[in-house]
C-alpha positions as CSV (number, residue, x, y, z in Angstrom):
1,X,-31.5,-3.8,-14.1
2,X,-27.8,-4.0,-15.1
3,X,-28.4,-2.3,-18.3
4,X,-30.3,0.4,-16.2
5,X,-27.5,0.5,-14.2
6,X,-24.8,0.9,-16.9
7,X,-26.4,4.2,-17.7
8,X,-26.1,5.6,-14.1
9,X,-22.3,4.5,-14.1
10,X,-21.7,6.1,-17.2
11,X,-23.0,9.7,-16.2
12,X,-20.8,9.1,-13.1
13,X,-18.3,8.3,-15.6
14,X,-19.2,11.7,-17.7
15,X,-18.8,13.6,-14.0
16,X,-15.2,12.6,-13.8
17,X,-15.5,9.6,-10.9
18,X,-13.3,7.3,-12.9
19,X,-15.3,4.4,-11.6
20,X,-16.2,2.8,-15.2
21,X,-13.5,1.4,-17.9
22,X,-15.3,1.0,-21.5
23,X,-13.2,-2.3,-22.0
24,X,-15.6,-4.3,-23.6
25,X,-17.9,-7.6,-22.7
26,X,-16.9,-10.7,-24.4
27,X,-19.2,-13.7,-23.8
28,X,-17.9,-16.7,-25.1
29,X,-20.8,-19.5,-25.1
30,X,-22.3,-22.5,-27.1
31,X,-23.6,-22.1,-30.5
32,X,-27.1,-20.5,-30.9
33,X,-27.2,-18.7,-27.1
34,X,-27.4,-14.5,-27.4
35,X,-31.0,-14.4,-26.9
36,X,-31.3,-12.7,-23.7
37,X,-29.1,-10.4,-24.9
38,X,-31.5,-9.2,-27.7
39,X,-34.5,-9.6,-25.6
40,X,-32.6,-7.1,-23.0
41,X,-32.0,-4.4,-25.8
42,X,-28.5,-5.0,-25.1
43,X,-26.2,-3.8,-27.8
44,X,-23.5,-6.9,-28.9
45,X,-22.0,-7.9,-31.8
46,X,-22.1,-11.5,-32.7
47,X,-19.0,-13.7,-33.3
48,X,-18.3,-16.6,-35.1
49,X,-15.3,-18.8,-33.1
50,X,-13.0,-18.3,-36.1
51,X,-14.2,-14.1,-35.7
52,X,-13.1,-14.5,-31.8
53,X,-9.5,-16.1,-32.7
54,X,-8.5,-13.8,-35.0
55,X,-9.5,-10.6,-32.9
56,X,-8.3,-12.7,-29.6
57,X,-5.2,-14.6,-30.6
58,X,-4.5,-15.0,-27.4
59,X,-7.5,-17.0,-26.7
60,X,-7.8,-20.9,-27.6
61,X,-10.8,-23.2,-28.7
62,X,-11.4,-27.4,-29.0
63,X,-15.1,-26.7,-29.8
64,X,-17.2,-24.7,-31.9
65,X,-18.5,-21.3,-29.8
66,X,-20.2,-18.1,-30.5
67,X,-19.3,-15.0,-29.7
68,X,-20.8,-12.1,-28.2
69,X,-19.0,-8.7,-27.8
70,X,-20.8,-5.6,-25.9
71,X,-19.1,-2.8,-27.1
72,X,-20.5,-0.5,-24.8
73,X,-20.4,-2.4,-21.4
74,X,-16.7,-2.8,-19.1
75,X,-14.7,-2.6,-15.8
76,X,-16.4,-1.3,-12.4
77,X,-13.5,-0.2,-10.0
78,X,-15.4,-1.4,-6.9
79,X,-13.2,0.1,-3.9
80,X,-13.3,3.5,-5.9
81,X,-17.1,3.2,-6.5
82,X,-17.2,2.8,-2.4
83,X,-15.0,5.6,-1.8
84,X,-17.1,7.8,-4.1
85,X,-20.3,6.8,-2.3
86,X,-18.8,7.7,0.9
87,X,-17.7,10.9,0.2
88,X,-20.7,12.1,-2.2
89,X,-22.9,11.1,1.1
90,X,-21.0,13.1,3.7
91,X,-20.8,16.2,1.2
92,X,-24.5,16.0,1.8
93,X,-24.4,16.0,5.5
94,X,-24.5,12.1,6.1
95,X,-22.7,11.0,9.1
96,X,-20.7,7.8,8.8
97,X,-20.2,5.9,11.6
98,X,-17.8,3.3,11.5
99,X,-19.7,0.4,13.6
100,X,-21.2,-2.8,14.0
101,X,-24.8,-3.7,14.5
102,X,-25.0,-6.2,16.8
103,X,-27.9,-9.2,15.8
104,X,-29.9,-10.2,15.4
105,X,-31.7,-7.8,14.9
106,X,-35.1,-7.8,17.4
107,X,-36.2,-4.6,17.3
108,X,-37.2,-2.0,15.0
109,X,-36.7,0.9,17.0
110,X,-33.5,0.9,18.5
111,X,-30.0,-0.3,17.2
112,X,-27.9,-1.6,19.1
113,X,-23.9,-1.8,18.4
114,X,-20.5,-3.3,19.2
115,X,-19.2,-0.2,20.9
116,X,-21.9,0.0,23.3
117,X,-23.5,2.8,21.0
118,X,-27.5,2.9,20.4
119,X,-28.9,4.2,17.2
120,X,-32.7,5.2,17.3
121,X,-33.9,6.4,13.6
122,X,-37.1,6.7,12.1
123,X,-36.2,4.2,9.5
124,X,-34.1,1.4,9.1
125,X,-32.3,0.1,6.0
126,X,-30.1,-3.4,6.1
127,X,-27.6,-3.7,3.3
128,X,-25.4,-6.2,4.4
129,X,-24.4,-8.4,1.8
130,X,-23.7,-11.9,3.4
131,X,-24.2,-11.1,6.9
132,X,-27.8,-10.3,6.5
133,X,-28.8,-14.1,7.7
134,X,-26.8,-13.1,10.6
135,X,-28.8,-10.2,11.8
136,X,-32.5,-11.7,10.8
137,X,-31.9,-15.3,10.9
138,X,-35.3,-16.3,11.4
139,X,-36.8,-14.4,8.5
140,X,-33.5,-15.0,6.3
141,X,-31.3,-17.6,7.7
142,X,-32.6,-19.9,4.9
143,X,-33.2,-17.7,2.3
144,X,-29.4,-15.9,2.6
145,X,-26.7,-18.7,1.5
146,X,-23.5,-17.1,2.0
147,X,-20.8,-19.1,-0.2
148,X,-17.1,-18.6,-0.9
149,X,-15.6,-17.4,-4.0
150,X,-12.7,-17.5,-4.8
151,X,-10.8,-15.1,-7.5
152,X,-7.1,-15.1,-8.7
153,X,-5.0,-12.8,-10.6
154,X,-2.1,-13.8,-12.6
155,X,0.8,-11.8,-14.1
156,X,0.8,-11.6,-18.0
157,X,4.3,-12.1,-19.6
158,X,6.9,-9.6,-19.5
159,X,6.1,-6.9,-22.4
160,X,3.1,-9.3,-23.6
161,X,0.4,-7.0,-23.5
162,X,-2.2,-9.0,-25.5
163,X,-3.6,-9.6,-21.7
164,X,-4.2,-5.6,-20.7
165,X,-7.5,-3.6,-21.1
166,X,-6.6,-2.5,-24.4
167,X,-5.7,-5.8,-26.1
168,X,-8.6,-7.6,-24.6
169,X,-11.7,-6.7,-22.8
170,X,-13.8,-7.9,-19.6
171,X,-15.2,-11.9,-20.7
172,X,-17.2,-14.6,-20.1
173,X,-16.9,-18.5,-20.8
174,X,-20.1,-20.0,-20.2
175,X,-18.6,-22.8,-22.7
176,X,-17.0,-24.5,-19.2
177,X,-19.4,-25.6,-16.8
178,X,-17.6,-23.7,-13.7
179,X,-18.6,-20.1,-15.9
180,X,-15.4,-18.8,-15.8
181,X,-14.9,-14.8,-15.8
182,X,-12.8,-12.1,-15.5
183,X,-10.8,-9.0,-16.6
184,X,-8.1,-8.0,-18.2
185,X,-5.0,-6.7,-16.6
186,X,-5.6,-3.3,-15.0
187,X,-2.3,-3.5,-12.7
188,X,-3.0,-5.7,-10.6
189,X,-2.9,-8.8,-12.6
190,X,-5.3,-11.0,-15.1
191,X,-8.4,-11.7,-13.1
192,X,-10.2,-15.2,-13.4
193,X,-12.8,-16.8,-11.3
194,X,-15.6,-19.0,-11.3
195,X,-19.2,-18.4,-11.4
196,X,-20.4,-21.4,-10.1
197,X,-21.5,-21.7,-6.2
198,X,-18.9,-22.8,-4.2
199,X,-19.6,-24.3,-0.6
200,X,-21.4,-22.2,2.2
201,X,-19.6,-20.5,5.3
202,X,-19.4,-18.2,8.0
203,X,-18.1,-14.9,6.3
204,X,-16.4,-13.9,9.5
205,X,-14.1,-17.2,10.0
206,X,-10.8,-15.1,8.7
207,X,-9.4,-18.9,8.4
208,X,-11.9,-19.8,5.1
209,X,-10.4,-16.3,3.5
210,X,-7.4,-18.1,2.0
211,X,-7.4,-20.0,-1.5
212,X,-5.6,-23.6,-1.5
213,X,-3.2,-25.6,-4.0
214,X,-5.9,-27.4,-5.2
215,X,-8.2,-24.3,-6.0
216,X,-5.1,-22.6,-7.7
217,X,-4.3,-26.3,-9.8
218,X,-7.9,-26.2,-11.3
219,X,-7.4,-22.4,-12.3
220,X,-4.6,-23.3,-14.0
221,X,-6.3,-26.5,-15.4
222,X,-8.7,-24.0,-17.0
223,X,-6.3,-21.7,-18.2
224,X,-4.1,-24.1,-20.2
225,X,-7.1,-25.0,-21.9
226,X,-8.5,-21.3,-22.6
227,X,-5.5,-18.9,-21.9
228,X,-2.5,-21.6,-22.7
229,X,-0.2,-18.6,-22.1
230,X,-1.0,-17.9,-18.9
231,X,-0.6,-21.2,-18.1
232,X,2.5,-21.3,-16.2
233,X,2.2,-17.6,-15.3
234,X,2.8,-15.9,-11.7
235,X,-0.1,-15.8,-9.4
236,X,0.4,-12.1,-8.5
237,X,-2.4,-12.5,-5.5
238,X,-5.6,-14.3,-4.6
239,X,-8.3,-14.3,-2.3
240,X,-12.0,-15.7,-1.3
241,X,-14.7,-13.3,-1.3
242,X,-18.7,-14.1,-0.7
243,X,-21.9,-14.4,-2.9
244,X,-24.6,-13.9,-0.7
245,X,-27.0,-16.5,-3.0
246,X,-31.2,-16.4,-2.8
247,X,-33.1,-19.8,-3.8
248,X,-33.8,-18.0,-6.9
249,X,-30.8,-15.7,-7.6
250,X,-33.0,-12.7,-7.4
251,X,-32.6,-9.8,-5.4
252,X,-34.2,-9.3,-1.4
253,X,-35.8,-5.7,-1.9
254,X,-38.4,-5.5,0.9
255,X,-40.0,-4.2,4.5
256,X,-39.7,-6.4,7.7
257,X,-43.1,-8.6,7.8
258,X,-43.0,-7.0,11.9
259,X,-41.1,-3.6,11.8
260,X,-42.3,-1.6,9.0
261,X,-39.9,0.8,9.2
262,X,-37.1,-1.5,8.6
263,X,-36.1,-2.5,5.4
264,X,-34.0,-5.4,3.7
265,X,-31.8,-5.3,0.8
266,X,-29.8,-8.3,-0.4
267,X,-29.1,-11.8,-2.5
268,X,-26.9,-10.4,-4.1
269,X,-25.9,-13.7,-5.9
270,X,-22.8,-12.6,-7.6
271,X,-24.3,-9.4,-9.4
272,X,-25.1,-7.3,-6.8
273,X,-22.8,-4.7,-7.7
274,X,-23.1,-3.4,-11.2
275,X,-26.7,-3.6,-10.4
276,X,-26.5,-0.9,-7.3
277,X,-27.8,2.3,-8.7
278,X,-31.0,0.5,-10.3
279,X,-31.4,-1.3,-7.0
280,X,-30.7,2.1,-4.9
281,X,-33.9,4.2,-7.6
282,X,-36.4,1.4,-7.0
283,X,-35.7,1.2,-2.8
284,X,-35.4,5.2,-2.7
285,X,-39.0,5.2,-4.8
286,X,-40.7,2.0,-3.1
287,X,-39.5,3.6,0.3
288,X,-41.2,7.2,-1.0
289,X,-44.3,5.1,-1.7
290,X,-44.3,6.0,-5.6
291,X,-44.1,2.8,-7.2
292,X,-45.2,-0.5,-6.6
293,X,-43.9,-3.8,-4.9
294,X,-42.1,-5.7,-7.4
295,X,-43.2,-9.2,-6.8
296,X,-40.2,-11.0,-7.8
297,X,-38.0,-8.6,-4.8
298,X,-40.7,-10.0,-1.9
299,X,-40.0,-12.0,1.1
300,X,-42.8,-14.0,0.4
301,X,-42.1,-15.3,-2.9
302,X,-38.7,-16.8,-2.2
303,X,-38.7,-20.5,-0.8
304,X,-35.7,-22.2,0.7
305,X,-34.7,-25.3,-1.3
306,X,-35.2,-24.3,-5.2
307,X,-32.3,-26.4,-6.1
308,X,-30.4,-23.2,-7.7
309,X,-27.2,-24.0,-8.6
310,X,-25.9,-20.6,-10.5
311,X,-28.0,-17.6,-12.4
C-alpha cells in the first residue's frame, strides 16, 4: 500500500501541493536483507557498505551492512498534507467543524460532542489515530495500544551541509535494534527517532508530551556511533508523538460488528501516514460496496496479545 500510495502523492506533487520531496530512501541493514523490497516491485539500488561511505561520508560503520537506496521515494510534509486535505474538502462543500466526539461511542445514530452539539448522519467514519480505544473501548481497547514516540531534531554544523536534503536523503538503520530513522535537514533540524515501541499511555496526559535527559543521552549515544558529527550538536527541538500499534501491525479498516453504518479506521502502527491515499481508495470502495473485505483489515482477525514488538 505504500508504494500505491507514493503514486497518489506524486500526482499531488505534479498538481503543485508541494507535499512530496524526492530526497531519496536509504536503508541501511544487515547483509543479505532487500528482499521485500524486490518482492514489492520497489525500485532500489543496492549498496555495498564501502558504496554507502563513499556516497555518505558523513555516515560511519563498525560492521559490514548493505545498502539499499530508493531513488524514487522521499519526504511527506505532514502539516501541509493536512492543510491541503482540509482545504481540497471544503472547496467541495465539506463543512468542518472543529469539535470533539465525546465516547465512547454507544450509538450509531447520533453523535454526541464536547460543546453540547449533536451530529445525526447517515454514516459514520472514525479516524482517530490513538484515541480510537477511547471512543470503542470494548471492541478496541485491547486491540488499540497507544505508545509514545519520541523524535528529536538536531542542528547540523554551521555551513556543513552534508546533513540537508540535497547531500543526504530520508534513511533507515535497521542495523541497530531500536530501528533508527529519520530525515535530513529541511529547516527545522536533522530528524532522528526510533522505530521500536516505546511504553503505552494516555495520549491526552499533556505531562507524557515531553522527552527526558535520558531519552536525549541514548540519541546521542546512537549518533556518535552512526552520525559522529552530530554528536555534540544542538538539539534544535523535540517532542513525543503516538503510534497507535495493532497486535499485528496491520491496519483496522472495518464496519462496527452493531452499527453498520459506522465505520473504523486505524492501527496505524507508525505508517499510517504515507499510506493514507491507498487506505482512503480501498474504504471509499469497500464503503461503495465495490470490492471486497480484505481479510487482513477485519475486526475479527486481530487478537490482543500477539507478542508484536515492531513491524
Amino acid at each position: 500500500m505504500a508504494y500505491e500510495s507514493l503514486a497518489s502523492w506524486k500526482e499531488l506533487e505534479r498538481n503543485r501541493a508541494r507535499l512530496f520531496l524526492n530526497t531519496g530512501v536509504l536503508w541501511i541493514s544487515k547483509p543479505g536483507s532487500g528482499e521485500s523490497l524486490e518482492s514489492a516491485g520497489v525500485r532500489f539500488k543496492h549498496l555495498t557498505g564501502a558504496q554507502i561511505a563513499d556516497l555518505y561520508p558523513q555516515v560511519r560503520f563498525t560492521s559490514e551492512v548493505d545498502g539499499f537506496l530508493e531513488p524514487e521515494s522521499g519526504v511527506l510534509l505532514a502539516e501541509s498534507a493536512v492543510l491541503h486535505v482540509i482545504n481540497a474538502a471544503e472547496a467541495l462543500g465539506v463543512k468542518i467543524a472543529h469539535d470533539t466526539v465525546v465516547g465512547p461511542v454507544s450509538n450509531g445514530d447520533i453523535v454526541s460532542t464536547a460543546s453540547g452539539a449533536t451530529l445525526n448522519a447517515g454514516a459514520y467514519i472514525y479516524a482517530c489515530g490513538a484515541w480510537l480505544g477511547k471512543l470503542f473501548p470494548t471492541i478496541l481497547g485491547r486491540l488499540i495500544t497507544p505508545t509514545r514516540q519520541p523524535l528529536f531534531f538536531f542542528e547540523p554544523p554551521r555551513g556543513d551541509a552534508r546533513f540537508d536534503a540535497s547531500h543526504f536523503p530520508a534513511w533507515i538503520d535497521d542495523t541497530d535494534c531500536k530501528i533508527a530513522y529519520g530525515i535530513p535537514d529541511l529547516g527545522h533540524g536533522f530528524k532522528v527517532g526510533f522505530h521500536r515501541l516505546g511504553r503505552a499511555f494516555d495520549p491526552d496526559r499533556d505531562d507524557d508530551r515531553n522527552v527526558t535527559g535520558a531519552e536525549v543521552a541514548e540519541c546521542r549515544e546512537y549518533l556518535a556511533q552512526r552520525f559522529p558529527v552530530l554528536a555534540d550538536a544542538p538539539l534544535t527541538s523535540a517532542r513525543v508523538c503516538q503510534y497507535e500499534n495493532t497486535p499485528t501491525g496491520d491496519f483496522i479498516i472495518d464496519r462496527h460488528p452493531e452499527f453498520q453504518n459506522v465505520w473504523i479506521v486505524g492501527g496505524g502502527s507508525g505508517h499510517g501516514f504515507k499510506h493514507g491515499p491507498a487506505v482512503a481508495d480501498y474504504l471509499v470502495q469497500r464503503f461503495d460496496g465495490k470490492i471486497p473485505d480484505e481479510a487482513t483489515f477485519l475486526l475479527k482477525n486481530h487478537r490482543a496479545g500477539s507478542g508484536r514488538s515492531v513491524i
